[in-house]
Structure formats: structure tokens, C-alpha cells
N, C-alpha and C positions, 0 to 999 in steps of 0.2 A: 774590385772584389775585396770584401773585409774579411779580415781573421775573426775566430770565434771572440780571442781577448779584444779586438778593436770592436767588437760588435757591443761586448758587454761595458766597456770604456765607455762608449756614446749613450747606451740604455740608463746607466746608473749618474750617470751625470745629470745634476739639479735641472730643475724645471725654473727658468726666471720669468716672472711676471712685472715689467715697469709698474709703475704706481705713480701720480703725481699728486703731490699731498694741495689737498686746498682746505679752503677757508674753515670751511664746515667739519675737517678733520681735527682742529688746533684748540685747543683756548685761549682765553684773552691774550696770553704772552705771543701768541703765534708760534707755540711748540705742541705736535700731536697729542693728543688725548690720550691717554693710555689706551681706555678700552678697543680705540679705533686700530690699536695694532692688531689686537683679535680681524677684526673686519679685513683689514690687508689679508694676513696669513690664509683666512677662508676663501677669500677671493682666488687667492693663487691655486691651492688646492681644488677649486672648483674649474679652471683654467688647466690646470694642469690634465684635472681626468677629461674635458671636452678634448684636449690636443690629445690627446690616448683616445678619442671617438668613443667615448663613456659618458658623455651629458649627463646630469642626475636625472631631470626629469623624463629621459630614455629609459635609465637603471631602473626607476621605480615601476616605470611603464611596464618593461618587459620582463623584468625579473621580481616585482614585488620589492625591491631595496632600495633602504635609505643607509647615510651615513650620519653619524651622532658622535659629536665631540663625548668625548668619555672622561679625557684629561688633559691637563695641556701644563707643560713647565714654560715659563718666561724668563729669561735674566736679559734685563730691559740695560744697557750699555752705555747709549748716548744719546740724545733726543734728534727724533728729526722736526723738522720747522718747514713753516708755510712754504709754498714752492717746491720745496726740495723733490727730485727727482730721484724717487725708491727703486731700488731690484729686490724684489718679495722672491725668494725661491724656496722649493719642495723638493722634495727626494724622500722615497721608502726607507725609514731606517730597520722595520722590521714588519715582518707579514705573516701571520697567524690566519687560521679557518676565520673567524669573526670579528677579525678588529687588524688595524693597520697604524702603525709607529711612523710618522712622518718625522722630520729632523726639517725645520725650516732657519732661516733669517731674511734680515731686512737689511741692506745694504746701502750706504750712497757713496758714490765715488770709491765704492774702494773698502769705502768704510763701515765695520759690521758695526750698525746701531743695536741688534736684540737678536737673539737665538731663543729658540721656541721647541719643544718637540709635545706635539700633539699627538693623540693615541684617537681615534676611529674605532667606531666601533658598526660591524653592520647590523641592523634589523631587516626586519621582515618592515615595509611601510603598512601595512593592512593591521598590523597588531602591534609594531614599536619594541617586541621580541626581540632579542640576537636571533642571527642564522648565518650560518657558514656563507661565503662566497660561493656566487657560478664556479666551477671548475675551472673555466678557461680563465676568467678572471683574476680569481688565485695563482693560476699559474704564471700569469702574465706578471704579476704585483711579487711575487716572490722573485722572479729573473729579475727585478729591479731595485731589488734591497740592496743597501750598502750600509750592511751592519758593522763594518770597521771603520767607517769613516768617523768622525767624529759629530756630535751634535752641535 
């Protein structure tokens, strides 16, 4: 049996997605690409809502929603390289009616390469619109904010 605090301890806790960087992610140095860190970050977040059993192409299906990068902060730290074996994680850093603050990084060994906080925003898929979240969804993505944590 869990306590309420061990319940929201486990909830709030980052979403980690491995990543293993290859060829195609690097340029000629054999150091990632910048833009490709975008691509990780989206990846995880798109992992993150299927492991929450929120698939996008479900969302759209049965609610009419999509999600749209709105803004994104980068402080790019240390480069990863060919090989290297990433931990891409997610976590809510805030949750509004129509748009969602993620707080991500990119890690190897230990070591934080680039911290990220990406803003969501939802539409409507039929018109590209904002519109508030399902209810339950909302309610779901607000129990998971960890707006004190740091980004």
C-alpha cells in the first residue's frame, strides 16, 4: 500500500527515454547536431504520453487534439558524440487549460549535456485552434506538475 506522498513521489518523477545517438544524428566531428536535440526531446515527450496510454494519434482520434511546440528554452551544456548512450527525460513543469510547461534534459552517465523547457500548446486538429484539455486529462497532467523542482 502507498501513502498519498509516496504516490505523488512516483507520479512526479521524470519520464526517462534512452536514446542512442548514431551516425545520422552528428556532423562531420562526430558531435550531435544541434537541431537533433530538438528530435530527442520530442521523442521522449511523445513516449512519455503513450506510457500515460495517451498516443497522439488516439488524442487526435478521439478528442480532436493535437500538441504544438509553442516555445522551447535550450542551454546546450556539453556535446554528446557518436555512440553515446542518452537518458532524454520529461516531467510537467506546469499545466494550464491549453498549453503544458515540460522541464526536460539530456543526460549520459550522469552527466547533464542540455536542459530544455518546452511550452505545448493544445489545438483543436480539425482547425490548428487552441482549446482547453479533456477534463480528465487536465486533471491527470496538473497531479504531475513539479513546479518547484528546478528546470
Amino acid at each position: 500500500m502507498t501513502t498519498d506522498s509516496t504516490r505523488i513521489a512516483v507520479d512526479t518523477a521524470p519520464f526517462i527515454f534512452p536514446t542512442r545517438v548514431y551516425w545520422e544524428d552528428t556532423d562531420a566531428g562526430g558531435v550531435v547536431y544541434h537541431a537533433q536535440y530538438v528530435a530527442f526531446l520530442e521523442r521522449t515527450r511523445t513516449e512519455w504520453l503513450r506510457a500515460r496510454g495517451h498516443a497522439q494519434e488516439r488524442l487526435r482520434q478521439t478528442h480532436d487534439l493535437v500538441f504544438a511546440v509553442r516555445s522551447m528554452r535550450l542551454d546546450f551544456l556539453r556535446p554528446a558524440r557518436l555512440d553515446d548512450l542518452l537518458q532524454v527525460s520529461a516531467r510537467i513543469h506546469q499545466c494550464k487549460r491549453a498549453s503544458v510547461v515540460f522541464a526536460q534534459s539530456i543526460e549520459r552517465d550522469g552527466e547533464v549535456l542540455l536542459t530544455a523547457e518546452v511550452k505545448v500548446a493544445a489545438l483543436r486538429a480539425s482547425t490548428f485552434k487552441p482549446v482547453g484539455l479533456p477534463d480528465a486529462l487536465y486533471e491527470e497532467f496538473r497531479r504531475l506538475e513539479s513546479p518547484g523542482q528546478p528546470l
